[in-house]
C-alpha positions, -999 to 999 in steps of 0.1 A, spaced: 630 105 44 664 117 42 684 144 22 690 121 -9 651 123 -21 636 155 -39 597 159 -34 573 166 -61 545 173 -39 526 186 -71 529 148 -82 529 128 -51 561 117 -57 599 118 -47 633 112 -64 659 94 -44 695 99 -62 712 61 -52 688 53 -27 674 16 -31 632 10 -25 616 -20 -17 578 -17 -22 556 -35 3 517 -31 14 497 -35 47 464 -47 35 440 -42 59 396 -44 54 384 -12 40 352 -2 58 356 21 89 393 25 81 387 54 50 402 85 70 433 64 85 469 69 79 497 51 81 523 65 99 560 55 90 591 68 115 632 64 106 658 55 137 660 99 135 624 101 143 615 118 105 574 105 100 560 98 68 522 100 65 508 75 40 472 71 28 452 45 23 440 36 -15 409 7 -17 418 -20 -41 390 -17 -62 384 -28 -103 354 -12 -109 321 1 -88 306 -28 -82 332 -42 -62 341 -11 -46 316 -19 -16 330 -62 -20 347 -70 15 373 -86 -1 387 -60 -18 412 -41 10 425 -7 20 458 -11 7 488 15 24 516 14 -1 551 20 13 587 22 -8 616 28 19 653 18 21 674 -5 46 667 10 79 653 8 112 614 16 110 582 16 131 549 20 116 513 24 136 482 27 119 459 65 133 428 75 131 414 111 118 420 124 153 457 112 152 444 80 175 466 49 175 444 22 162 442 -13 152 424 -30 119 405 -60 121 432 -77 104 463 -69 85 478 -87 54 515 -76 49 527 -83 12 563 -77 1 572 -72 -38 603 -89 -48 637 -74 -43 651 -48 -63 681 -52 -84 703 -29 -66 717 -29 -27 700 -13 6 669 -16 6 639 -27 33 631 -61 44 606 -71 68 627 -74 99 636 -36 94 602 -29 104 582 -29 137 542 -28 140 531 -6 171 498 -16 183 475 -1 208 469 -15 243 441 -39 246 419 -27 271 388 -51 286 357 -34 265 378 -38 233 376 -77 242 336 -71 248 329 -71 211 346 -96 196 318 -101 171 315 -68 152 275 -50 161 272 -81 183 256 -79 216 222 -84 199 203 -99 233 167 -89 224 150 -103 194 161 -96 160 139 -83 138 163 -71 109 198 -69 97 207 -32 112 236 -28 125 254 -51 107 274 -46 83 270 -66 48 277 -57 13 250 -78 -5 215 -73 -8 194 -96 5 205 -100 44 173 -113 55 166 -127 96 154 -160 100 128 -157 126 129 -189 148 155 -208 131 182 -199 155 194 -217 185 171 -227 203 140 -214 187 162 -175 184 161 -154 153 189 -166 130 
């Protein structure tokens, strides 16, 4: 964003001359959200395209729902709207969304949280269907697929559900 910053697009990077970042992340679960962007835009309407990166300390965790897809962002004071998109350049929603600001910088202009609006899709009736991700199970249950767990050893319970139902 603007004519201050120099990209380095061998480095991923940019160099602002006296512009003042404020870092903050939109945490958001990282299964079924691995080909989204973020999708910054300025007052002039100049975008900014920023991946996602999971939050991950080793292999083992990799696939551990709590660790996030994190979308990193460093902007100045400004007016901003930001809208999460599919592969297909979809406007989508995550099941949730943590928002986490790192502390100020020592220097003057840069982004707070109230310079920022969230653009969300339209909620349409079959998006309220499934509240319960793979829900909808209606017939017996005889294993775990198509839900989604990260942990071996997802087994079903028959007849100690509700009633009598598979658990």
């Amino acid at each position: 964003f603007g004519d201050k910053c120099t990209a380095y697009a061998d480095n991923c990077m940019a160099y602002c001359t006296d512009v003042c970042l404020r870092t903050f992340y939109y945490n958001v679960e990282q299964f079924e959200t691995e080909n989204w962007k973020l999708v910054i835009t300025n007052a002039n309407g100049d975008k900014m395209e920023v991946s996602g990166i999971i939050e991950a300390s080793d292999n083992y965790q990799f696939t551990d729902a709590w660790k996030y897809m994190k979308f990193p962002v460093s902007l100045p004071a400004g007016t901003y709207t930001a809208e999460f998109i599919d592969e297909s350049g979809n406007q989508v929603w995550p099941a949730f969304i943590e928002e986490k600001w790192e502390n100020p910088p020592d220097c003057l202009g840069y982004a707070s949280p109230s310079d920022i609006t969230i653009l969300k899709p339209e909620v349409s009736g079959p998006s309220c269907d499934e509240l319960v991700r793979n829900g909808g199970q209606d017939a017996s249950i005889s294993t775990s697929d198509p839900w989604l767990h990260t942990h071996p050893g997802v087994e079903v319970a028959v007849g100690l559900g509700l009633d009598g139902s598979d658990a």
